[in-house]
ZADO-1210 file (C-alpha; in nm, 4 decimals, padded with zeros to 6 digits):
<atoms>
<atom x="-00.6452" y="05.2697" z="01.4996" code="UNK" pos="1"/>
<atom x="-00.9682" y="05.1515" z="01.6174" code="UNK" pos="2"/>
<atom x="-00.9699" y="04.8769" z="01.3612" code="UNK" pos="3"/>
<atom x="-00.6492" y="04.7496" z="01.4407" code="UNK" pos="4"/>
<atom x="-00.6771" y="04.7019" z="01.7818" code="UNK" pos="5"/>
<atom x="-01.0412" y="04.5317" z="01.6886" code="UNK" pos="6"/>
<atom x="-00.8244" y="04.2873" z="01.4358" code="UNK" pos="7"/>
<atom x="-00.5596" y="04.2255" z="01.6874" code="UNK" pos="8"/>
<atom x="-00.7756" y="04.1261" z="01.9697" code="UNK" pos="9"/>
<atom x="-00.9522" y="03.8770" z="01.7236" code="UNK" pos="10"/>
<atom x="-00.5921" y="03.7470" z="01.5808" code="UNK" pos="11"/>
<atom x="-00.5043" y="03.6868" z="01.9394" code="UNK" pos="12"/>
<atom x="-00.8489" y="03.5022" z="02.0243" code="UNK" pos="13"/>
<atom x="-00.8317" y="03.3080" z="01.7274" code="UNK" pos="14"/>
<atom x="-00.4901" y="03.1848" z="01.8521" code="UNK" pos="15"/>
<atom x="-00.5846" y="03.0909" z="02.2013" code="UNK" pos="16"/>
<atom x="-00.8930" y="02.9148" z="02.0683" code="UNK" pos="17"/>
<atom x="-00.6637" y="02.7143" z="01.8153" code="UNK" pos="18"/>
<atom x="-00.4028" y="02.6520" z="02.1063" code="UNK" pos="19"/>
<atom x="-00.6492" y="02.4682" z="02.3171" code="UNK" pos="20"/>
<atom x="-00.7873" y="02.3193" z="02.0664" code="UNK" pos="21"/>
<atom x="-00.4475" y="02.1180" z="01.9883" code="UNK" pos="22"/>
<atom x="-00.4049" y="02.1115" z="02.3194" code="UNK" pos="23"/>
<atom x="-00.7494" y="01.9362" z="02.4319" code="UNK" pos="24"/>
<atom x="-00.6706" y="01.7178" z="02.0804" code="UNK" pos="25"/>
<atom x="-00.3831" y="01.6064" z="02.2208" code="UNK" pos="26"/>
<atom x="-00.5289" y="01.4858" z="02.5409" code="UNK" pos="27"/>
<atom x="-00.8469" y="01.3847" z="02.4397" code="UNK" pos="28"/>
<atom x="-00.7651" y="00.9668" z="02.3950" code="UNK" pos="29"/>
<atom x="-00.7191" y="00.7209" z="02.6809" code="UNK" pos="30"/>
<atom x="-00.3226" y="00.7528" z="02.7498" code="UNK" pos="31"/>
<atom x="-00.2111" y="00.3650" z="02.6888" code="UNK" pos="32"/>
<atom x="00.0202" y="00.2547" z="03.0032" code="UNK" pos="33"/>
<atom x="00.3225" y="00.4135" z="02.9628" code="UNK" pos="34"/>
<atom x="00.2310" y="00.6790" z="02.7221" code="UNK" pos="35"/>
<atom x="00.1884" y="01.0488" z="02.7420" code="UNK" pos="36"/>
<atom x="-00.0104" y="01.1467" z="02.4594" code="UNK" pos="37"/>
<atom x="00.0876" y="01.4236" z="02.1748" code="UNK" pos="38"/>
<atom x="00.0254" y="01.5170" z="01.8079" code="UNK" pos="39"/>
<atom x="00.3505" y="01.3957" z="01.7381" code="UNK" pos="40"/>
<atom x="00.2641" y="01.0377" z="01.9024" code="UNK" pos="41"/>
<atom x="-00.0878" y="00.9905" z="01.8393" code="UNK" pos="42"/>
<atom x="-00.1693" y="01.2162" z="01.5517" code="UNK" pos="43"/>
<atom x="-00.5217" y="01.2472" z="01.3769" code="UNK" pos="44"/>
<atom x="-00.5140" y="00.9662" z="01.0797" code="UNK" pos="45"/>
<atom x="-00.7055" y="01.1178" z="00.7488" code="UNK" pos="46"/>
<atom x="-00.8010" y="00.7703" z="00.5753" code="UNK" pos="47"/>
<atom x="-00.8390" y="00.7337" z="00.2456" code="UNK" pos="48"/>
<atom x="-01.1446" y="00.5729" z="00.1807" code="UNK" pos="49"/>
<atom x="-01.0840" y="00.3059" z="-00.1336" code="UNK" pos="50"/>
<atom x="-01.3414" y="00.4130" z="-00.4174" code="UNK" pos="51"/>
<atom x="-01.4783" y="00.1813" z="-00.7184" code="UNK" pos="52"/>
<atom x="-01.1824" y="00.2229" z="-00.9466" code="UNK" pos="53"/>
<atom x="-00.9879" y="00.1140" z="-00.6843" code="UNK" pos="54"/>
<atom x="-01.1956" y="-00.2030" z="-00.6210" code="UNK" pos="55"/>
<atom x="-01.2309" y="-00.2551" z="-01.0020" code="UNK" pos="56"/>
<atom x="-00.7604" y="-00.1934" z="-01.0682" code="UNK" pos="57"/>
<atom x="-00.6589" y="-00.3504" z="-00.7118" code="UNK" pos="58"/>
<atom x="-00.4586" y="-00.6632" z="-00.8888" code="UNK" pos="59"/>
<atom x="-00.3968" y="-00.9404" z="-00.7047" code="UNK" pos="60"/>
<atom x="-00.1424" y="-01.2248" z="-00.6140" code="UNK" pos="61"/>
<atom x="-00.2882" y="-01.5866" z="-00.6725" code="UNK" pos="62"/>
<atom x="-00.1447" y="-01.9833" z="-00.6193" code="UNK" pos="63"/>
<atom x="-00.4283" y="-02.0602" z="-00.8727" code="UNK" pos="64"/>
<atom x="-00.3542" y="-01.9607" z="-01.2007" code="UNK" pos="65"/>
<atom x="-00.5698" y="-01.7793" z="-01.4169" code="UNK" pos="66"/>
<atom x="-00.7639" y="-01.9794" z="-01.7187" code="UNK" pos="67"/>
<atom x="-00.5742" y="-01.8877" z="-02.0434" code="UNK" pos="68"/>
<atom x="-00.7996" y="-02.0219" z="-02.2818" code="UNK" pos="69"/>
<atom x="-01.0168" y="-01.6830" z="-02.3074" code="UNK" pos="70"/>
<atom x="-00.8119" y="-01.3836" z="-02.3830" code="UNK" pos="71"/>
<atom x="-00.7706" y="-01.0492" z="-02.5988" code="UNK" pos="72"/>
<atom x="-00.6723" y="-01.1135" z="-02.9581" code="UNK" pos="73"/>
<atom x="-00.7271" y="-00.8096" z="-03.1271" code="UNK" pos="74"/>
<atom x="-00.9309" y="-00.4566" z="-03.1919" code="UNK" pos="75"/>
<atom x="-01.1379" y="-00.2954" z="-03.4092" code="UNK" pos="76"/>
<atom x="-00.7736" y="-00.1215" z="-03.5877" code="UNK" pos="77"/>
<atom x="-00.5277" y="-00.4880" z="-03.5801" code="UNK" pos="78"/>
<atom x="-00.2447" y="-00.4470" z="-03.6475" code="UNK" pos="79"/>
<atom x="-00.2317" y="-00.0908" z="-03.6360" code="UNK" pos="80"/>
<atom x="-00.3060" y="-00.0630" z="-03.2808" code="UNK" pos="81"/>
<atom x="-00.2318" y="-00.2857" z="-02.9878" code="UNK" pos="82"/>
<atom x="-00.3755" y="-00.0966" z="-02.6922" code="UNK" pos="83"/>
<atom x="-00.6961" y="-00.0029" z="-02.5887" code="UNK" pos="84"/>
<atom x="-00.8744" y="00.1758" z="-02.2966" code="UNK" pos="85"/>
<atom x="-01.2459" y="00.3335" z="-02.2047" code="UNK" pos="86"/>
<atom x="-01.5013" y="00.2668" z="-02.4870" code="UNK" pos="87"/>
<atom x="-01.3316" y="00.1161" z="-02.7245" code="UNK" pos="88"/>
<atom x="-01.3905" y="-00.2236" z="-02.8749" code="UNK" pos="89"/>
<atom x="-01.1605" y="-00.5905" z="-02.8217" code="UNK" pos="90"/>
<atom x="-01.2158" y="-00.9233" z="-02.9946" code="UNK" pos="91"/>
<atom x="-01.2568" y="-01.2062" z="-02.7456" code="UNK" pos="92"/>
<atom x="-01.1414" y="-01.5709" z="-02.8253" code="UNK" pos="93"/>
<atom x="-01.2171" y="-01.8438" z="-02.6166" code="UNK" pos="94"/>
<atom x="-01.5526" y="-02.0698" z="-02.5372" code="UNK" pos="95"/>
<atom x="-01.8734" y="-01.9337" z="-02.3262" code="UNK" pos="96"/>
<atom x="-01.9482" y="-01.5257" z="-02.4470" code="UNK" pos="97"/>
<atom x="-02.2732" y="-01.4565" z="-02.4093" code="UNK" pos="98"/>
<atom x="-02.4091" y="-01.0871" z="-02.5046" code="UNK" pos="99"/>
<atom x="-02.4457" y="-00.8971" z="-02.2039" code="UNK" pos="100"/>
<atom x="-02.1640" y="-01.0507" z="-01.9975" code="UNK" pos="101"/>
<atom x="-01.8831" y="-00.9125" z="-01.8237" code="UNK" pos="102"/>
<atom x="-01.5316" y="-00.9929" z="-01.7562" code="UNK" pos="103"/>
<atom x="-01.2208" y="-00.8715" z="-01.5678" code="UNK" pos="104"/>
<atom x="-00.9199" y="-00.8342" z="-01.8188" code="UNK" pos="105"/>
<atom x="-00.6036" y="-00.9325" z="-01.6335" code="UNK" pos="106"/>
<atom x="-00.2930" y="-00.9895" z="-01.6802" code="UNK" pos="107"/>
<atom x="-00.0053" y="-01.2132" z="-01.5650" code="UNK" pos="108"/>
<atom x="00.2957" y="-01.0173" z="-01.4608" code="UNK" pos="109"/>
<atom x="00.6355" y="-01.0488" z="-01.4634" code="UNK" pos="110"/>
<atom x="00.8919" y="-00.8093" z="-01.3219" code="UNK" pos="111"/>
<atom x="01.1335" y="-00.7100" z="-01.5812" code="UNK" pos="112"/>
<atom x="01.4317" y="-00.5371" z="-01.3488" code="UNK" pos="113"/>
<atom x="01.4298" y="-00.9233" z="-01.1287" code="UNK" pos="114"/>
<atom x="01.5642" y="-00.6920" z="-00.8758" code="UNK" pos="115"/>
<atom x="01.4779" y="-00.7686" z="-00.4871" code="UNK" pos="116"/>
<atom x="01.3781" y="-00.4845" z="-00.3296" code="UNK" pos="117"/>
<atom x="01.4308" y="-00.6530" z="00.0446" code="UNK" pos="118"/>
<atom x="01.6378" y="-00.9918" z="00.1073" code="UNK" pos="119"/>
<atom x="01.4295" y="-01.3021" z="00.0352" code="UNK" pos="120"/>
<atom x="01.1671" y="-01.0825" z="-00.1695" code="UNK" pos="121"/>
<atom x="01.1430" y="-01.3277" z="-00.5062" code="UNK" pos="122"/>
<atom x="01.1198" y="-01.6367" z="-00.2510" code="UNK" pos="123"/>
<atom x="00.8037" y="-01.4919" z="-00.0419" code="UNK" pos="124"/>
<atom x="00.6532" y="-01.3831" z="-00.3965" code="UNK" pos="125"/>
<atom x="00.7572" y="-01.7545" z="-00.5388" code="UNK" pos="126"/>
<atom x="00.5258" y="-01.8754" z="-00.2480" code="UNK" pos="127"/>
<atom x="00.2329" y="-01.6364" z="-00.2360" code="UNK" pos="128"/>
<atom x="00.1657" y="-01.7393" z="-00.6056" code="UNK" pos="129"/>
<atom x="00.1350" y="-01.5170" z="-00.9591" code="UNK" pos="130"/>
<atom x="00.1259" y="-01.1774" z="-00.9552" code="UNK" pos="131"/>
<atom x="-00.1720" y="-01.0829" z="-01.1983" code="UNK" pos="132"/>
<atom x="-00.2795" y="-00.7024" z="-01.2839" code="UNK" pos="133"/>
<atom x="-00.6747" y="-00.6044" z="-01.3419" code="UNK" pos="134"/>
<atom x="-00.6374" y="-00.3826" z="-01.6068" code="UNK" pos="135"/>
<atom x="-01.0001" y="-00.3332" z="-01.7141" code="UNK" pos="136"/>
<atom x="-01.3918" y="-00.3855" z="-01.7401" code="UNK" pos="137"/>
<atom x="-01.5525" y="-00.5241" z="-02.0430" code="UNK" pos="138"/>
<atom x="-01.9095" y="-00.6018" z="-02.1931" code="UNK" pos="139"/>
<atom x="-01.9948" y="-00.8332" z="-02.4575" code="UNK" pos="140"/>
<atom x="-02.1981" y="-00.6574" z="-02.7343" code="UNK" pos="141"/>
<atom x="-02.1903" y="-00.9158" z="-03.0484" code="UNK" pos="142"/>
<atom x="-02.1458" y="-01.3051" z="-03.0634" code="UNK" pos="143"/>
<atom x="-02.2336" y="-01.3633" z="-03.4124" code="UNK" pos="144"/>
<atom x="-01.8868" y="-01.4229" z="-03.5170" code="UNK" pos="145"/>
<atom x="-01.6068" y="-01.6903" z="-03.3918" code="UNK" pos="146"/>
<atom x="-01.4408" y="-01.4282" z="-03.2071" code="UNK" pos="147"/>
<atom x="-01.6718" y="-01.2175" z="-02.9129" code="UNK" pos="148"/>
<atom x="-01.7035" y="-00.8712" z="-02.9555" code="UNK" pos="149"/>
<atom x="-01.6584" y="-00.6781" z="-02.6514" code="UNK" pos="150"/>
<atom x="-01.6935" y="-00.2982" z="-02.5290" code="UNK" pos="151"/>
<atom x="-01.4200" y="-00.1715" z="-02.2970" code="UNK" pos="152"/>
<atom x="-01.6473" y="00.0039" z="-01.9883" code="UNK" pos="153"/>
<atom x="-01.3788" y="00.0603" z="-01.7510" code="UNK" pos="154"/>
<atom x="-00.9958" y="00.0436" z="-01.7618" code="UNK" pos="155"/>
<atom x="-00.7355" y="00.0620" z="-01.5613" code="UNK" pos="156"/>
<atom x="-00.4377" y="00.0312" z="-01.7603" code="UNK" pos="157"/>
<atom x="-00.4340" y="00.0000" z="-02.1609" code="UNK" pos="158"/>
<atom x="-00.5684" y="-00.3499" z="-02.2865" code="UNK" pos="159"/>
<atom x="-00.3405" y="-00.5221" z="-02.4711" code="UNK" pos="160"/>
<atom x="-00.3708" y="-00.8772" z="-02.7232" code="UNK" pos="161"/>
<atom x="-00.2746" y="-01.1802" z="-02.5077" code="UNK" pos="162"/>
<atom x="-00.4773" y="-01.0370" z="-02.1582" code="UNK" pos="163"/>
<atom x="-00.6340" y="-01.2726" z="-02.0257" code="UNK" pos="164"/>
<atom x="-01.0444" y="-01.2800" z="-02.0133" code="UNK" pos="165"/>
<atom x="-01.2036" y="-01.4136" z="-01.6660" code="UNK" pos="166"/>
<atom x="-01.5668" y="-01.3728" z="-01.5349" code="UNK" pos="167"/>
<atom x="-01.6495" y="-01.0376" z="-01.3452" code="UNK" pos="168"/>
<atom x="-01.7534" y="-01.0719" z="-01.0083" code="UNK" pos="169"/>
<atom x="-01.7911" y="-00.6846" z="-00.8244" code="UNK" pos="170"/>
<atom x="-01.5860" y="-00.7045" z="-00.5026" code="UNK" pos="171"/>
<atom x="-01.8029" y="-00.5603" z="-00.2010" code="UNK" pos="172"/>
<atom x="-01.7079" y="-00.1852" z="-00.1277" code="UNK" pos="173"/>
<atom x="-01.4608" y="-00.0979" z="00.2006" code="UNK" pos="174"/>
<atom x="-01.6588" y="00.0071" z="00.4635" code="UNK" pos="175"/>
<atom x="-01.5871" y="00.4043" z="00.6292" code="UNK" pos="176"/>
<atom x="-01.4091" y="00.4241" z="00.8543" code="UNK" pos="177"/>
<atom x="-01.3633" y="00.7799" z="01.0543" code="UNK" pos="178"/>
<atom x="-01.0242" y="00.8989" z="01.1788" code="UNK" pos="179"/>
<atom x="-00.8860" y="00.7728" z="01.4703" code="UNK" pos="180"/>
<atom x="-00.5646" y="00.8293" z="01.6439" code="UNK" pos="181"/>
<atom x="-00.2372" y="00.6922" z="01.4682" code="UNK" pos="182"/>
<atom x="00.0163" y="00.5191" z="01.7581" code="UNK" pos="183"/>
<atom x="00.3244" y="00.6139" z="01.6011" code="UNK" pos="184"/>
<atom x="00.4949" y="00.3647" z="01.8569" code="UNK" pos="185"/>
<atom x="00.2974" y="00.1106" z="01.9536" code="UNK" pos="186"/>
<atom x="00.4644" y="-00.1928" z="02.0909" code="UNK" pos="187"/>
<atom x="00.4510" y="-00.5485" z="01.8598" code="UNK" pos="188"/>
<atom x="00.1449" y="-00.7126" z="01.9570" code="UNK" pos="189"/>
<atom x="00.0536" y="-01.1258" z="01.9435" code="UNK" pos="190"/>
<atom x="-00.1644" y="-00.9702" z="01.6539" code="UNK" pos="191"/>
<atom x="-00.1401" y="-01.1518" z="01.2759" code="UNK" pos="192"/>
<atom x="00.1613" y="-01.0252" z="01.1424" code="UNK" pos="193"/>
<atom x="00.2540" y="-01.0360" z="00.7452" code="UNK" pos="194"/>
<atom x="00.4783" y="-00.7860" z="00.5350" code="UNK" pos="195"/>
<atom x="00.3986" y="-00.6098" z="00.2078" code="UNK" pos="196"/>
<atom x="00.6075" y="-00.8323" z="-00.0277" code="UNK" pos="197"/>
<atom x="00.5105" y="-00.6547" z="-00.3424" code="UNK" pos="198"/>
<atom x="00.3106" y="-00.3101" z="-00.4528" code="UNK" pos="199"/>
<atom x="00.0945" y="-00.2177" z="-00.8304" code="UNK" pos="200"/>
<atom x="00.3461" y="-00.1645" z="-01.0972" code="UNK" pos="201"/>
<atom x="00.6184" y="-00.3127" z="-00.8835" code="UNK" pos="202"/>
<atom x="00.6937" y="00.0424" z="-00.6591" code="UNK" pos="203"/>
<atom x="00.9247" y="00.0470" z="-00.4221" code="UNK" pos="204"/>
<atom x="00.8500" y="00.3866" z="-00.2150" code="UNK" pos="205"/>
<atom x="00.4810" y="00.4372" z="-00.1808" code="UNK" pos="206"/>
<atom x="00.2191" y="00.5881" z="-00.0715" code="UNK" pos="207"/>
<atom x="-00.1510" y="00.7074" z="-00.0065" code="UNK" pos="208"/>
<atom x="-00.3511" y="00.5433" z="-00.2678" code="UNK" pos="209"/>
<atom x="-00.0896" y="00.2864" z="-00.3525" code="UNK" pos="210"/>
<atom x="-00.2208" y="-00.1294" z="-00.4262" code="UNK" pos="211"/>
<atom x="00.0076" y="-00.3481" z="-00.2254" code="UNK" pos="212"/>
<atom x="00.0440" y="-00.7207" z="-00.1655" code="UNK" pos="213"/>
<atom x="00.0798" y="-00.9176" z="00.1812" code="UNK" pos="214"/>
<atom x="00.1493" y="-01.2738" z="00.2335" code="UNK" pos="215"/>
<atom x="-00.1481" y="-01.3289" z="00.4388" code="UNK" pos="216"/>
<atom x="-00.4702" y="-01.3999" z="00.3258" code="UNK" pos="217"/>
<atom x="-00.8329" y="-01.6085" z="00.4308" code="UNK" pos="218"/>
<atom x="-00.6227" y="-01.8801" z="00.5746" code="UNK" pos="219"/>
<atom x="-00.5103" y="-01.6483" z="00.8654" code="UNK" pos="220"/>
<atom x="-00.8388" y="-01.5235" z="00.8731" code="UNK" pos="221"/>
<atom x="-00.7985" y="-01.1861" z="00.6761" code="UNK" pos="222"/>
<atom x="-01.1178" y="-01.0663" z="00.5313" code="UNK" pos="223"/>
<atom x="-01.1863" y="-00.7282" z="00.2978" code="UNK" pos="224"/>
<atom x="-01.1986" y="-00.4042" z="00.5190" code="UNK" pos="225"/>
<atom x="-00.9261" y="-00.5141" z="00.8035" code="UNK" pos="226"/>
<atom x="-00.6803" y="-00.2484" z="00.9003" code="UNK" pos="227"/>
<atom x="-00.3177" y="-00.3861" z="00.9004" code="UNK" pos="228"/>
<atom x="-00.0401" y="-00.1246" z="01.0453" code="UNK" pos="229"/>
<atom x="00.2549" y="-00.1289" z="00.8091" code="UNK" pos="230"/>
<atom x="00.5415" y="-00.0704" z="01.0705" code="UNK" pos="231"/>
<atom x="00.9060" y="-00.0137" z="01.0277" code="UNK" pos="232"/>
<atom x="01.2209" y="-00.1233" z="01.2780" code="UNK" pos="233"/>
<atom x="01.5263" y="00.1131" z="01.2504" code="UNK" pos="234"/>
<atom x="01.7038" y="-00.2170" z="01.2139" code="UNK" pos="235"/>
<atom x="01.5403" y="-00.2288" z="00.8329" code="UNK" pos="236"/>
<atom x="01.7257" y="00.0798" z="00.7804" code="UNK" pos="237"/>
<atom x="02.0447" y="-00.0365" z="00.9052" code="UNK" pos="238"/>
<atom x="02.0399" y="-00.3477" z="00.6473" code="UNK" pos="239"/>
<atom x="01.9388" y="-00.1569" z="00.3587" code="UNK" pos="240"/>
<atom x="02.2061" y="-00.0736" z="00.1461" code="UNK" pos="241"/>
<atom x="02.1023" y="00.2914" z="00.1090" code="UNK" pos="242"/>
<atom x="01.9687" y="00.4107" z="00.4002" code="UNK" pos="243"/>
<atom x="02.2714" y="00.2303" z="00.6053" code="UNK" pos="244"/>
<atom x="02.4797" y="00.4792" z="00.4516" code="UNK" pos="245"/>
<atom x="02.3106" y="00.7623" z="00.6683" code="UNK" pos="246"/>
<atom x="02.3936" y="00.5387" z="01.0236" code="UNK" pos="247"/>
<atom x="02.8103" y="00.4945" z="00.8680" code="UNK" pos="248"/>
<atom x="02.7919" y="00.9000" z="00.8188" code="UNK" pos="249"/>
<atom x="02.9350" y="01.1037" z="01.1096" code="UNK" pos="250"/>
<atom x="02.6959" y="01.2223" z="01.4088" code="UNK" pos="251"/>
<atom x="02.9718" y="01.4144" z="01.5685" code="UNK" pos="252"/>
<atom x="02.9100" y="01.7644" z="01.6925" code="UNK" pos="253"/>
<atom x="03.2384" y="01.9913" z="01.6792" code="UNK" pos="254"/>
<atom x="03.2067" y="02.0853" z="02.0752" code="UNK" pos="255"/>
<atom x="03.1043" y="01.6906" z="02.1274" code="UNK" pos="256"/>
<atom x="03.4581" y="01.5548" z="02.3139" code="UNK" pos="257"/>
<atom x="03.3507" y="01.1979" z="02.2449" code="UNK" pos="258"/>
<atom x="03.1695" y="01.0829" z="01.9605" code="UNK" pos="259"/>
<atom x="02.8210" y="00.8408" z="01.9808" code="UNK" pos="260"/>
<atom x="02.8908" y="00.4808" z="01.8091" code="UNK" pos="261"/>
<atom x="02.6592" y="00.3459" z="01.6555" code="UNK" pos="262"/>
<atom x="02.6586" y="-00.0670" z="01.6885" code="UNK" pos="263"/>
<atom x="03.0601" y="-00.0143" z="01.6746" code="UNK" pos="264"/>
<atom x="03.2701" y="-00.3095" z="01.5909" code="UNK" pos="265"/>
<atom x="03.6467" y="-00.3070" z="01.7312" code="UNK" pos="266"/>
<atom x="03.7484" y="-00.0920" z="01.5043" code="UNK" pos="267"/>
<atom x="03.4607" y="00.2053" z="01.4931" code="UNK" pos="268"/>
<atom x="03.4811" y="00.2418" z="01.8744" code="UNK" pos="269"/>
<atom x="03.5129" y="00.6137" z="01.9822" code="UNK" pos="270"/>
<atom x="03.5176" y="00.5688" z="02.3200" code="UNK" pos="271"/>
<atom x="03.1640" y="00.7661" z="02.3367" code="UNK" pos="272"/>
<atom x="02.7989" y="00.6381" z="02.4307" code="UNK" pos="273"/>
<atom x="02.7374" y="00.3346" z="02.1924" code="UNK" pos="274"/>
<atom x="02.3616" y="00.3050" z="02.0515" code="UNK" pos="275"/>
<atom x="02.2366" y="-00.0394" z="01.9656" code="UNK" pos="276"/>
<atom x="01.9797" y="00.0099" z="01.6444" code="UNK" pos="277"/>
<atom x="01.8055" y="-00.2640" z="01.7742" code="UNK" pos="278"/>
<atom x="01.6917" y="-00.0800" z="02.0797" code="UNK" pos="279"/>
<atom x="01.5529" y="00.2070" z="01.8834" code="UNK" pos="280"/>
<atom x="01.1716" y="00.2206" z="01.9383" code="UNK" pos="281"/>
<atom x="01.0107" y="00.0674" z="01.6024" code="UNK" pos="282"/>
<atom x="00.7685" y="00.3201" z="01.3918" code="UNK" pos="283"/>
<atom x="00.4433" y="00.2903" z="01.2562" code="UNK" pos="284"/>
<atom x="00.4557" y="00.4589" z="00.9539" code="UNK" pos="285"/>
<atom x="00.0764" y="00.3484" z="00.7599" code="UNK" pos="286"/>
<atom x="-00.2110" y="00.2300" z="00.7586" code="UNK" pos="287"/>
<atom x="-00.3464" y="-00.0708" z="00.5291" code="UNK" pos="288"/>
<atom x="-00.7079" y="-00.1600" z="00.4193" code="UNK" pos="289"/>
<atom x="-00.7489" y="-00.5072" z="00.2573" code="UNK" pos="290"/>
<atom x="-00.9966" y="-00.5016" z="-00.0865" code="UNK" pos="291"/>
<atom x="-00.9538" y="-00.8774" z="-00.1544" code="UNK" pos="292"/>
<atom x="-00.8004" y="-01.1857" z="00.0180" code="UNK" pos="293"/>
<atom x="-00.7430" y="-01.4903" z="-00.0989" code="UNK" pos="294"/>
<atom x="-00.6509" y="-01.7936" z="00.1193" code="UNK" pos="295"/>
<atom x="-00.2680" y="-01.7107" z="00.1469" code="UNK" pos="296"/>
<atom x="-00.3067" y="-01.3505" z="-00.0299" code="UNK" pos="297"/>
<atom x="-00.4458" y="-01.0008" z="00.0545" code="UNK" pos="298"/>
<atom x="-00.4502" y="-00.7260" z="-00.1613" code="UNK" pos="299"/>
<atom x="-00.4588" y="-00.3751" z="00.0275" code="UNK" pos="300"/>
<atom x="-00.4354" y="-00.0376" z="-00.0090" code="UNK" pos="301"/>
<atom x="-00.2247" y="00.2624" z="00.1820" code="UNK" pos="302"/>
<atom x="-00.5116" y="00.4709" z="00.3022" code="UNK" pos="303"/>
<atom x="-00.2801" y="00.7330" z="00.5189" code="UNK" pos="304"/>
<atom x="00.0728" y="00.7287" z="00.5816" code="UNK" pos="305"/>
<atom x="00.3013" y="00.9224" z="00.8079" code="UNK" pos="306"/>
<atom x="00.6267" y="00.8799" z="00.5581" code="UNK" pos="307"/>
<atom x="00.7188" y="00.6641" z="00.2658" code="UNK" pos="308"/>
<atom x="00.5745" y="00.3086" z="00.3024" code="UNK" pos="309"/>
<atom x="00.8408" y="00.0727" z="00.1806" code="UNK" pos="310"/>
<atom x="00.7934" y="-00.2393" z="00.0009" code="UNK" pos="311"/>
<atom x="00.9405" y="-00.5034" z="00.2647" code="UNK" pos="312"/>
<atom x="00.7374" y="-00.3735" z="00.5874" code="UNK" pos="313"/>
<atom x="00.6126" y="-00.5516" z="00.8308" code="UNK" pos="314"/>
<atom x="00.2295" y="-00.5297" z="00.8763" code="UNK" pos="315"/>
<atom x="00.0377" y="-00.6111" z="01.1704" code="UNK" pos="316"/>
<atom x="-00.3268" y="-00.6378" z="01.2033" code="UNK" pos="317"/>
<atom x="-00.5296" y="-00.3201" z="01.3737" code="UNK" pos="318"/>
<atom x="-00.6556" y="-00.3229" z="01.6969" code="UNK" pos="319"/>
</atoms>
């Protein structure tokens, strides 16, 4: 009995301790005007920090096409195989091998469903440029012959025979960054804004981890390690042909008299309280480190995210 009330006094210390310490967490940021801070409102962000591999298989959209005069033509097994990955050997053709060099495999992409994901999707792509993947790391071992011999030290994908060959250059790592506090609803700012137009292996739903690709790049400034906010209005919602069908299903409540409209036309008017989408507070619902820029490009990565990070959000950059 002794031990039990022992335990139980502990339990119930542990508790307190653990309530003030979400309460002190809660209140331990400079309230923004307006604002009262919670968990819910200003959680604790756990960032992902980007490692090498993720430097190395980023991808990346480019208006300047890739050189296709050096590429992949075959392996040590042609025909009999047509993919290769970590430590295996690839025959180089093309001008300029020398033993000891290495070079980014990459290759031009195409989507094969040509679906949009978000109005006006294949026209932003159109203008950012070509799509290309990184798909691995090689090392030339053996010159000797008309074709380059080359080792496979890191990949990202399987190499395949027409991927294109292009010098390496190592990207500078992402600097750490520790966690701050996520603004779930934090007003649109005169910030740069861009959207994620496209993400690795042409996702739709993503998250944590995740490559993605915004129209804005060196031009606007954008440099490796900036923080862009990928944000969401409930408007999106409303014009996606999916999720609209959640704001056409009923609301109504059985003991409700009059029923809420939502944006009702003449025809869907209950007589109840009508809500206007576009007044619905927008959400923040990730967070976006850029690996690589180019002048009208960035690649980035979803280092936390509260929910699914759609292709077709806005981004904004972080204060």
């Amino acid at each position: 009995m002794k031990k039990t009330s022992i335990l139980l006094v502990m339990c119930l210390a542990i508790a307190a301790h653990a309530q003030e310490t979400t309460t002190a967490s809660a209140t331990d940021l400079k309230a923004p005007d307006g604002t009262q801070p919670t968990l819910v409102s200003f959680p604790f962000e756990r960032i992902q920090t980007p490692t090498a591999i993720d430097l190395t298989c980023a991808g990346f959209v480019s208006k300047q096409l890739v050189p296709n005069s050096n590429f992949v033509a075959g392996d040590l097994y042609t025909p009999s195989t047509t993919k290769n990955t970590n430590g295996e050997v690839v025959y180089l053709t093309g001008k300029g091998y020398e033993v000891g060099q290495k070079y980014t495999i990459v290759r031009e992409l195409r989507d094969p469903n040509r679906y949009e994901l978000f109005a006006g999707q294949h026209a932003l792509l159109k203008a950012m440029g070509q799509p290309y993947s990184e798909v691995a790391r090689v090392r030339v071992i053996d010159t000797r012959s008309h074709m380059a011999i080359a080792e496979i030290e890191v990949s990202c994908d399987p190499v395949n025979p027409g991927d294109y060959a292009i010098p390496y250059v190592e990207k500078p790592p992402v600097s750490f960054r520790p966690p701050l506090r996520f603004d779930r609803f934090l007003p649109s700012s005169n910030k740069l804004a861009g959207r994620i137009v496209m993400a690795r292996d042409f996702d739709a739903e993503i998250g944590p981890g995740v490559k993605v690709y915004l129209n804005v790049g060196t031009n606007q400034g954008v440099k490796a390690g900036d923080y862009f906010r990928a944000v969401r209005p409930y408007e999106a919602d409303l014009h996606d042909p999916v999720d609209s069908l959640s704001f056409k299903a009923s609301t109504n409540e059985d003991t409700q008299k009059r029923q809420a409209a939502i944006d009702p036309n003449f025809l869907t008017k209950t007589g109840g309280p009508v809500i206007h989408v576009r007044d619905l507070p927008r959400r923040a619902v990730g967070e976006v480190v850029v690996l690589s820029a180019t002048p009208t490009t960035a690649t980035g990565m979803i280092v936390f995210a509260m929910e699914s990070v759609h292709v077709g959000d806005m981004v904004e950059l972080d204060q």
